[in-house]
C-alpha positions in Angstrom: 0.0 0.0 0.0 3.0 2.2 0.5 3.1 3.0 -3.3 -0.3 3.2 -3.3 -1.0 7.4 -3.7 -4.8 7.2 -3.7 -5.0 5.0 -1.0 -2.3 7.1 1.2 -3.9 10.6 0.0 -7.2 9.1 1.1 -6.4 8.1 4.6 -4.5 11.3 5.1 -7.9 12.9 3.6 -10.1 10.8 5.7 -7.8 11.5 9.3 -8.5 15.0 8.5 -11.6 15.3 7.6 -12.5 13.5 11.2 -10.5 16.1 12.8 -12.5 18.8 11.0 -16.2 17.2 11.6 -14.9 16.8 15.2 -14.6 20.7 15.1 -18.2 21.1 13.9 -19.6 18.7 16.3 -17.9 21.2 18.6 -20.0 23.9 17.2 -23.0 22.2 17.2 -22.8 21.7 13.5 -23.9 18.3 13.6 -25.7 17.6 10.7 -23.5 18.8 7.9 -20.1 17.2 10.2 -22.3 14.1 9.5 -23.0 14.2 6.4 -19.2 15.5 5.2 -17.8 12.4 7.6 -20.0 9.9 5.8 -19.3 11.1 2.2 -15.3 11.7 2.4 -14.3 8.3 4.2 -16.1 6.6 1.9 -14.2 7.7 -0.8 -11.0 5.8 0.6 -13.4 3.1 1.5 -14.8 2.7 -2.3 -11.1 3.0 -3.3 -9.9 0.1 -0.6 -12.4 -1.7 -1.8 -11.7 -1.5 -5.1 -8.2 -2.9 -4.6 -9.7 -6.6 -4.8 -13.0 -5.9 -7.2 -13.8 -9.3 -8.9 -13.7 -8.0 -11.8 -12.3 -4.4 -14.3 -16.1 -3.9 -14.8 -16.0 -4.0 -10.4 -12.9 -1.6 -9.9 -14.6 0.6 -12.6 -18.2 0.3 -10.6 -16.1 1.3 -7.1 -14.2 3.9 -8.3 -16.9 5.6 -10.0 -18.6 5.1 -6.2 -15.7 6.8 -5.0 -15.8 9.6 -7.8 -19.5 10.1 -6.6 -18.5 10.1 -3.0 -15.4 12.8 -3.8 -18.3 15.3 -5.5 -20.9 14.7 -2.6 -17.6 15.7 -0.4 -16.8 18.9 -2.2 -20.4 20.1 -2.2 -20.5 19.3 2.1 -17.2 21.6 2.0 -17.7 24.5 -0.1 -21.3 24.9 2.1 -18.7 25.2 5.1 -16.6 27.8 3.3 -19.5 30.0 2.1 -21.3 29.8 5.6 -20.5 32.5 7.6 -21.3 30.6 11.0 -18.9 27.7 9.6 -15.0 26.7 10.5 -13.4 26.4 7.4 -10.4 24.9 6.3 -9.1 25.4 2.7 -6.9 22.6 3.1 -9.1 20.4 3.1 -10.6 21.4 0.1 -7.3 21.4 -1.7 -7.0 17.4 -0.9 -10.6 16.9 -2.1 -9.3 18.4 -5.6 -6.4 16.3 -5.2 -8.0 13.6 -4.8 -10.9 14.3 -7.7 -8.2 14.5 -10.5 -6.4 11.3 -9.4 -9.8 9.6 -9.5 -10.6 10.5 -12.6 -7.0 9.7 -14.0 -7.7 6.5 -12.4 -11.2 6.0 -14.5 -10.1 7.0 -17.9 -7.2 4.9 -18.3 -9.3 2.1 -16.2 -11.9 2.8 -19.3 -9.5 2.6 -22.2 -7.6 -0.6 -21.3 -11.5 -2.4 -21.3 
């Protein structure tokens, strides 16, 4: 897993983003720090799981999960950055961007080798 980037930017992602929706928790932000926790570790979970899909047509099917998941994530962030009662923490959303474009790297060679 060590040379694994997605996986190791998705962990990192994930540890962070439980830091963060422990902050909103915090501030009684409860039901976006929810939401936000559920959609951005699932990303790394899609992309764990894809790891050992039965089949390319599987992989393809979890990563596009996780490609879903990523977008959900984004949306849950940039309502935390336009809210003015909202912690914010642009680093976060830089990894989320990260991540994206890696994910869809990962799709459209995934797509052309079918």
């Amino acid at each position: 897993m060590k040379d694994n980037i997605i996986l190791n930017k998705t962990i990192q992602f994930s540890l962070a983003i439980i830091r963060y929706t422990e902050q909103l928790e915090q501030d009684k932000k409860h039901i976006i720090a929810r939401q936000l926790l559920r959609s951005a570790t699932s990303v790394g979970a899609n992309m764990h799981e894809a790891q050992n899909a039965e089949s390319k047509a599987d992989f393809i099917h979890k990563v596009k999960i996780s490609a879903k998941e990523i977008e959900e994530t984004k949306y849950w962030l940039t309502l935390c950055e336009h809210s003015m009662s909202y912690a914010f923490d642009k680093d976060l959303k830089l990894m989320a961007e990260e991540i994206s474009l890696i994910i869809y790297k990962i799709l459209s060679s995934s797509k052309r080798k079918m």
